[in-house]
N, C-alpha and C positions, 0 to 999 in steps of 0.2 A: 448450714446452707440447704442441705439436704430437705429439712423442715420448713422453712422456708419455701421451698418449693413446693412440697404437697401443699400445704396451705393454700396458695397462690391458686396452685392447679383447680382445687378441692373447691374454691370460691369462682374463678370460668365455670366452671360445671355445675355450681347449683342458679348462679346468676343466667344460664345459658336456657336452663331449667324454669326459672322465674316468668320468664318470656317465650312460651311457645306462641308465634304466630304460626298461622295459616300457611298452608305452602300453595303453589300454582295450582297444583292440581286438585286440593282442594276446592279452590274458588272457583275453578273453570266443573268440578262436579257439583256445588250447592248452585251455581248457574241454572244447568241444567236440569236438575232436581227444582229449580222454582218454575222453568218451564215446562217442566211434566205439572206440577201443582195447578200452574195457569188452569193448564189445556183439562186437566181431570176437575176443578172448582169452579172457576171463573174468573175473570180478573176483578171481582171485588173482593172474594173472597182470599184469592190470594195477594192483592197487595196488601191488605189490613194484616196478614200475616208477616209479609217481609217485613212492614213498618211496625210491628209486633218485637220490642226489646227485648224480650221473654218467649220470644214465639223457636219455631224449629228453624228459623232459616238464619237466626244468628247463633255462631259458634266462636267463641276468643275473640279474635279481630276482625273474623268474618261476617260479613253480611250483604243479604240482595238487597239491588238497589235499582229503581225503574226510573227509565225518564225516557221520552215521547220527543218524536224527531223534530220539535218545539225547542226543546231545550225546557221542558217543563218537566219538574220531580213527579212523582206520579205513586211511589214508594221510596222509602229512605228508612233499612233498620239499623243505621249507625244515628240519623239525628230525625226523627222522627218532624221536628220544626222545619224543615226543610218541602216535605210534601206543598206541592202549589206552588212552588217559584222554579222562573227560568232561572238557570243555571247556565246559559251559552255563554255569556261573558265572561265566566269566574274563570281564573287564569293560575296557572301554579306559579310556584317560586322562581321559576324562569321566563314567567308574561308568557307561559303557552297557553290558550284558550281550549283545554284538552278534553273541555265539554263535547264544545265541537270537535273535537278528532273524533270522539267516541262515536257522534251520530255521523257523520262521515264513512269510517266504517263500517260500521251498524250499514248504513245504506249501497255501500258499494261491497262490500267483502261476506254481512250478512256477520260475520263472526271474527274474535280476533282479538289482542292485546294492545292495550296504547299506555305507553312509559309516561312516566311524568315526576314532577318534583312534589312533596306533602309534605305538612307538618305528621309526625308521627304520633298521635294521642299518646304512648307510651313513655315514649324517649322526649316529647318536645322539642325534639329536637328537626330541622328538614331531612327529608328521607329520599332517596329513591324508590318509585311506589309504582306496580303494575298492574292494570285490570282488566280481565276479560269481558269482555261484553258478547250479548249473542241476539241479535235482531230475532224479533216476535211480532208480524205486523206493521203496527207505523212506530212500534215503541223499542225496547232493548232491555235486556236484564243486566247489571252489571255485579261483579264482586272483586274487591281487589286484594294486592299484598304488598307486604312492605320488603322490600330484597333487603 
């Protein structure tokens, strides 16, 4: 039984291993790190970089992500296909429209997290999933995580 158990244990710990996402504080510093990038390049130069698969501003699961208090993608380094559409309708697993939440606070708070439900690229399975966003102008960076 004994063995048995290390086993069991031994396979939590490398499974746990297999899947390092991103944590808060990550996602809320490659934020900001894209908003130094903006303001030191440009915003052409640094959205083509967030929506850059390969570029510095995706890390594991992380990635910045721009959209314009439109509800327009503007950068996207998780789906690159995504750049050039609104997004205000799109609703998570619980019919929340958490587009709009994002520019809502984005507009009233300037900065801040909005909870929401996702599919997990990982797991495939739905997740509970939080993203900081941080208003820049008329637009907002975002990066989120899966809890």
């Amino acid at each position: 039984m004994k063995k048995l158990w290390t086993v069991v244990l031994i396979g939590i710990f490398w499974g746990s291993l297999a899947y390092a996402g991103g944590t808060a504080d990550e996602a809320k510093t490659l934020v900001e790190k894209g908003i130094a990038y903006v303001k030191a390049e440009g915003k052409e130069k640094a959205f083509a970089e967030f929506t850059n698969q390969k570029g510095k501003f995706n890390d594991r699961d992380l990635y910045v992500f721009v959209v314009d208090f439109n509800g327009i993608t503007l950068a996207h380094g998780g789906n690159p296909k995504l750049v050039g559409k609104d997004m205000r309708e799109l609703k998570d697993a619980d019919g929340e429209y958490f587009i709009k939440k994002f520019i809502e606070l984005a507009k009233t708070k300037g900065k801040g997290w909005v909870d929401y439900k996702w599919v997990n690229p990982v797991s495939k399975k739905i997740e509970p999933k939080s993203t900081y966003i941080q208003k820049v102008d008329d637009y907002f960076l975002g990066c989120g995580i899966y809890k």
